[in-house]
Each structure stands twice: as structure tokens, then as C-alpha cells.
C-alpha positions in Angstrom: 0.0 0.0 0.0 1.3 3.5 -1.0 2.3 6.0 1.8 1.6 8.7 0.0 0.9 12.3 1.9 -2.1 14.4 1.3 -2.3 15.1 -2.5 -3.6 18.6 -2.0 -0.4 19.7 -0.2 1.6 17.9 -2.7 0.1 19.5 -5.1 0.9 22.8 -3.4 4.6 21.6 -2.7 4.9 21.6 -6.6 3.5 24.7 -7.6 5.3 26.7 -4.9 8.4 25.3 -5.8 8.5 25.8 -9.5 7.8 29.5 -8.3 9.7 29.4 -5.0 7.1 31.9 -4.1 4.3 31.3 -2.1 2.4 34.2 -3.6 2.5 33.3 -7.4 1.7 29.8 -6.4 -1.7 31.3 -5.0 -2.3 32.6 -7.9 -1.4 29.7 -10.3 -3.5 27.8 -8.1 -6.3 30.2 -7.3 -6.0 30.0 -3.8 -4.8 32.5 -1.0 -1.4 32.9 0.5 -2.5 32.3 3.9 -3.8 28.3 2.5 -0.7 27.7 0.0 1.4 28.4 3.5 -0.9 25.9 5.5 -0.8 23.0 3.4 2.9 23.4 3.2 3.3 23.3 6.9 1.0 20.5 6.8 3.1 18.2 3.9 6.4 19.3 6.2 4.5 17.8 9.2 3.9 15.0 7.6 7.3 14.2 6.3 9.0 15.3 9.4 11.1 17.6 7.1 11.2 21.2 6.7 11.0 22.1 2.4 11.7 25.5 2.4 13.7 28.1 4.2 11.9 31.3 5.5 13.8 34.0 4.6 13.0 37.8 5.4 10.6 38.7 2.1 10.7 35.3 0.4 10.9 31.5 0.9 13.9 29.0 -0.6 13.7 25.3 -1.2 15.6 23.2 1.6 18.0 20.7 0.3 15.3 18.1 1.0 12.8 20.4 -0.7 15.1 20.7 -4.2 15.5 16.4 -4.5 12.1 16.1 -3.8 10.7 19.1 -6.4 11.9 17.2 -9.9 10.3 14.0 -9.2 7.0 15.6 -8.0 7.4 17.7 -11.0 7.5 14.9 -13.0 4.8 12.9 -11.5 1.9 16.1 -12.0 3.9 15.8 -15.7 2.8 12.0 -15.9 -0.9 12.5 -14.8 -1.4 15.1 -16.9 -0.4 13.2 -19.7 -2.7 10.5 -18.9 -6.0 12.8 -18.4 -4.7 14.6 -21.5 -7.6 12.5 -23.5 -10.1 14.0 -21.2 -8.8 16.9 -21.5 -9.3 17.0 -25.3 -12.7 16.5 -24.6 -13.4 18.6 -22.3 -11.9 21.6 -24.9 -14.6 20.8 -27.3 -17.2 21.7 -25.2 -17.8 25.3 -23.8 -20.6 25.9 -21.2 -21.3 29.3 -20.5 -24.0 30.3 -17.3 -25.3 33.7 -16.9 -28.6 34.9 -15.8 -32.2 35.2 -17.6 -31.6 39.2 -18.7 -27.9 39.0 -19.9 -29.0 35.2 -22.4 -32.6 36.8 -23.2 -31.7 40.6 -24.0 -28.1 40.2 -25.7 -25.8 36.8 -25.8 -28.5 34.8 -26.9 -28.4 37.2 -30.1 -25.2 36.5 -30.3 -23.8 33.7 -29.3 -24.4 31.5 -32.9 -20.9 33.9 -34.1 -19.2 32.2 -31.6 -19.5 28.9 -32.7 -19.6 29.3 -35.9 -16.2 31.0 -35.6 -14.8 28.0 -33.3 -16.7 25.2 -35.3 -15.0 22.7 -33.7 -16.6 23.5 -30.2 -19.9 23.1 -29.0 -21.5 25.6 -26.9 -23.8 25.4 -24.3 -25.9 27.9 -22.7 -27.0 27.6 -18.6 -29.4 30.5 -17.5 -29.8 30.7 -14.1 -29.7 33.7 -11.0 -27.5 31.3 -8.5 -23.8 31.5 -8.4 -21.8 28.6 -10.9 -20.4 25.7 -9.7 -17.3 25.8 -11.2 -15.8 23.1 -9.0 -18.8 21.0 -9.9 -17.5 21.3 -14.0 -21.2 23.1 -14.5 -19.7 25.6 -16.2 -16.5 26.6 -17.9 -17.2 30.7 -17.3 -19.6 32.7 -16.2 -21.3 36.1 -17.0 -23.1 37.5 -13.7 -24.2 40.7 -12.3 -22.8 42.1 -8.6 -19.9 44.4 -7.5 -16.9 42.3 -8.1 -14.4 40.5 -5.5 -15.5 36.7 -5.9 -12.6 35.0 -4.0 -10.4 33.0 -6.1 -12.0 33.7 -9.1 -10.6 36.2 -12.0 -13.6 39.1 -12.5 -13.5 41.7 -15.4 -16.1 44.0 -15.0 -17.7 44.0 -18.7 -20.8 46.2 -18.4 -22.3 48.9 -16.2 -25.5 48.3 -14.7 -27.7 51.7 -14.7 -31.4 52.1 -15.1 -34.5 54.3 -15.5 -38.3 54.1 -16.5 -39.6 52.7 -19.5 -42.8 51.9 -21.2 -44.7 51.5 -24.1 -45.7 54.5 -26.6 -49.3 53.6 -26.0 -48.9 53.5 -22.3 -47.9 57.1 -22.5 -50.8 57.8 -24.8 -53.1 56.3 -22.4 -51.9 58.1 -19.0 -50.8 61.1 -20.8 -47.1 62.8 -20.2 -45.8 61.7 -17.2 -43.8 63.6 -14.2 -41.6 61.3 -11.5 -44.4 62.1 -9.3 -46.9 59.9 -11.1 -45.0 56.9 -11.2 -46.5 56.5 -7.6 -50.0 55.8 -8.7 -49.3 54.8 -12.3 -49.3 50.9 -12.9 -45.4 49.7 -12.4 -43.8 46.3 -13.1 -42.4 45.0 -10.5 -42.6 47.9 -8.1 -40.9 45.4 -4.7 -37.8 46.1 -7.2 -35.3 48.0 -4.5 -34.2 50.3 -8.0 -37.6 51.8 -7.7 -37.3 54.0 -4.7 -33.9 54.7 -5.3 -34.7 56.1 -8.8 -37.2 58.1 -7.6 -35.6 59.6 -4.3 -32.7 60.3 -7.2 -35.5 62.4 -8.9 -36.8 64.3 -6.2 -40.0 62.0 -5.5 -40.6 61.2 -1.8 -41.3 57.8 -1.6 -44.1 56.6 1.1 -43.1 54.5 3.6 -44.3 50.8 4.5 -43.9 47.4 2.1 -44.0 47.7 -2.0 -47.0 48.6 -3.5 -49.0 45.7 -5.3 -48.3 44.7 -9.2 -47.4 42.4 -11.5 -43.9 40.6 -9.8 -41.8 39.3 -12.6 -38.5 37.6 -11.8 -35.8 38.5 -14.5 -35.3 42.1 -16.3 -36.2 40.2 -19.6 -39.2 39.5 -18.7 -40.7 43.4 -17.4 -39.0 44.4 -20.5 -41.4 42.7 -22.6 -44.1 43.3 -20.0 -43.6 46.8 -20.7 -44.0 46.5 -24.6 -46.7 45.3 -23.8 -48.6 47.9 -22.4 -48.9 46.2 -18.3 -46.9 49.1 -16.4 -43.7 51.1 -16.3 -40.7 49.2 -15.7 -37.4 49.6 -14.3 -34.6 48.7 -17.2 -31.2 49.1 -18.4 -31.0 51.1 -21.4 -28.3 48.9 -22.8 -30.3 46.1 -23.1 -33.2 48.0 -24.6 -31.6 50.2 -27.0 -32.9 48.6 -30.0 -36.5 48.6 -28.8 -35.9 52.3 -27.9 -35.0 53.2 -31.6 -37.5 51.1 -33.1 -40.5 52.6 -30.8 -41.4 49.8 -28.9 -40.4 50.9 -25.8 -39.7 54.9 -24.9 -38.0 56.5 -21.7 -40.4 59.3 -20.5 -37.5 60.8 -18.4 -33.8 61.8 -18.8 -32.5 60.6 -15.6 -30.9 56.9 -15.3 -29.3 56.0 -11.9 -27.0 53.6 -10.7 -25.9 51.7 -7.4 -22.9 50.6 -8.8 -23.7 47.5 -10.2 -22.2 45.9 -12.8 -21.6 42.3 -14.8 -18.8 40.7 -14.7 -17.3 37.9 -16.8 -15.9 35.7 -14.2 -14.4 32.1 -14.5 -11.2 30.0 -12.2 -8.0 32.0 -11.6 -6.3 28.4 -12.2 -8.4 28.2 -15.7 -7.3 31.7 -17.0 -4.8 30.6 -19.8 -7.4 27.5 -21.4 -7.6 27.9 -24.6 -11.7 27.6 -25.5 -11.7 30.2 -22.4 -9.6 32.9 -23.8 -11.4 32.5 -26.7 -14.8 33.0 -25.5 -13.5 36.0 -23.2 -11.8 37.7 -26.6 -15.1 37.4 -28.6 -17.5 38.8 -25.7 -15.0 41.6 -24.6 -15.4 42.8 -29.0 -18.8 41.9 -29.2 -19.4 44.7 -26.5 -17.1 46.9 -27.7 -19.6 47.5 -30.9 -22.5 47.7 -29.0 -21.6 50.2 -26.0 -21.5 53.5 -26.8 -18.3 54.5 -24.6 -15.9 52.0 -23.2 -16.7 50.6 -19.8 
């Protein structure tokens, strides 16, 4: 029976001393300093042998550390070979999770140029609100909407999140030309939405306290948008996604003013995963997709 020590830390042993740098092993590894630094007190534990030398601003392999680092090296070299099949797999399939709004309002539209620029991947298309498991291999990357600082996880910040009123031209026929102050007795989509009272406290409009008024409750921005259209209400929506219903008349803003709380989405996918191939790939086609549509960078 093999003796082997925990994997995890021997895995950590490897990376940190290829870097002999606990820091850029974090990184490589997509884990913090504080854990890389753990599991190598943990391996030296286990051995009975220390592997590196604490020095004053950096750490230095041990004489035990450097006859140990080749072989390991070489080992992580052999498995990877042998899960290189699966690998090979695994790059001709890209699955990308965002939420309802983002798929319905834009990368649906767009996602077909994609693949038919990479034909030899397939591409599949997860819509849901919850945060991707990555670890689970649900998802390869990940579009979602927050304000950043997902631990271990790269984040590039790909689209502002603002919003204002909108609603249908007949809407605005029907209740005639509206102030901020009638929004509090006209018909709104989705009024429990926290944008609401902050849009209108933006615009001067003092909102009354106690729980949301009543209305239609919808659950994804993609869905009020086309409530809107559809004569129900007034909605609260990001011009972005809307801009070609605004130009084509479906939709109109009856007010200037668009707010923000600083929200944003983010493309988001494993620190350790940042240099895979069908990743980059993806992450170079969305970053020029919405450079064409946005009218000033981000």
C-alpha cells in the first residue's frame, strides 16, 4: 500500500516550488497565500522535514525540498499526460451560465458567431440567477451581475449596470405625459424592485413609507421588458439592453434621468483556468462583441 501524503499539499509543494514563491503559487492555483502556506506546513508535518527556508521577504527550497521538487514535477507531468484525453474532450465543449436578462436581452443574439467562428466547439448555454459551480464542472465561465471580488475567481467587469423608466408609446398615450411624481399611482412592473425607490428619491420623489405597493412581480429584467412592450406598467430597465426597442418605438423612456448603485456584470471564471484555450477565446469574442454595441468603453 502506498504512503503517499495528502495530494492537495503535494500539489501545493509543486507549484510553490517551481515558483519558490508562495504568492504566485496562490495565484497559479487560485487559492490565498495564507492556504498555500498551510498546506505546506501541513506536507512538512507529515514528512518530518522542513522544504523550504523562511527568509526575510521570500521562501527558498531546503535541500530536501530541491531532491524532492523534480520527481514531484515529474509525476503532476505523468498525470497530466494521462488525463490529456479528457482533456481533449473537455476543450470541445464550452458551457457558459449567466442569468435570464444577460441570455434573453443580448448573448443569446449573439452567441451562434461564436461557434460558428470555433466550429470545432460546441456551446452550451446555462441561464440561471444562483452562483456557478465551477468546481462541480457546471460551467467553464460565467457572466453574472454584482460588484466584483469573488474569492479565487478572475472578475472583469464587462458592463455597467444603470437604469430608469420605460414603457410602451401607448402607455404614455393612455396616461398622458408623465412627471416622476406619477409613477407613484401609475401601474409599475415589479414595483418590490429596490431600483424603484432609489430612482425616484434620485428624482426628487418622496417615496411613502411601509412594504412595496401591489403589481405584477416578474422575476428576470427580460421579462418586465417585454411586459412593458406590452402595455402592463412602467418598468425599471437598463437602457443597454433595450436600445434597440428604444430606436424602433417599442419601448420609450419618459425621463432623462438613469441612476446607478454601482452594479455591474462581470465575466468571471477559475483564476487556475485563465490561460485554457476555448476560455480565452470565448472571453476575446464577448470583450469585442461589446465593444460595438456600448456606446463608450466601460
Amino acid at each position: 500500500m502506498r504512503r503517499l501524503p495528502p495530494l492537495a499539499a503535494v500539489r501545493v509543494f509543486e507549484a510553490a516550488a517551481r515558483h519558490e514563491n508562495f504568492t504566485s503559487a496562490a495565484t497559479e492555483l487560485g487559492m490565498t497565500q495564507a492556504a498555500v502556506s498551510y498546506q505546506i506546513k501541513l506536507l512538512e508535518e507529515r514528512l518530518g522535514a522542513p522544504l523550504f527556508r523562511r527568509e526575510k521577504r521570500r521562501v527558498v527550497l531546503t535541500e530536501a525540498g530541491r531532491r524532492a521538487a523534480p520527481q514531484i514535477t515529474r509525476a503532476f507531468d505523468a498525470i497530466d499526460a494521462a488525463f490529456g484525453a479528457i482533456r481533449e474532450e473537455d476543450a470541445g465543449l464550452l458551457a457558459v451560465s449567466t442569468t435570464n436578462t444577460f441570455a434573453n436581452t443580448w448573448l443569446a443574439w449573439r452567441l451562434g458567431s461564436f461557434q460558428m467562428a470555433n466550429p470545432e466547439m460546441a456551446v452550451r448555454l446555462l441561464t440561471d440567477e444562483t452562483i456557478s459551480d465551477f468546481a462541480g464542472g457546471e460551467a467553464d465561465i460565467a457572466i453574472r451581475s454584482g460588484l466584483g471580488g469573488w474569492e479565487g475567481l478572475a472578475a472583469e467587469r464587462i458592463l455597467p449596470i444603470d437604469f430608469t423608466p420605460m414603457c410602451s408609446p401607448g402607455f404614455v398615450d393612455r396616461y398622458g405625459p408623465l412627471t416622476p411624481a406619477d409613477l407613484l399611482r401609475v401601474p409599475l412592473i415589479s414595483p418590490h424592485d429596490p431600483w424603484w425607490p432609489f430612482w425616484l428619491r434620485e428624482a426628487g420623489v418622496d417615496t411613502p413609507e411601509g412594504p412595496p405597493r401591489r403589481g405584477v412581480r416578474l422575476d428576470s429584467q427580460a421579462h418586465e421588458g417585454h411586459a412593458a412592450m406590452a402595455g402592463q406598467g412602467v418598468a425599471m430597465l437598463t437602457p443597454f439592453f433595450w436600445r434597440n426597442d428604444l430606436a424602433e418605438g417599442r419601448l420609450v423612456r419618459p425621463f432623462e434621468q438613469t441612476s446607478t448603485r454601482g452594479y455591474a456584470y462581470w465575466l468571471v471564471y477559475p483564476e487556475a483556468r485563465r490561460g485554457v484555450t476555448k476560455i480565452k477565446r470565448f472571453r476575446e469574442w464577448l470583450l469585442a462583441e461589446l465593444a460595438r454595441d456600448l456606446p463608450s468603453p466601460v
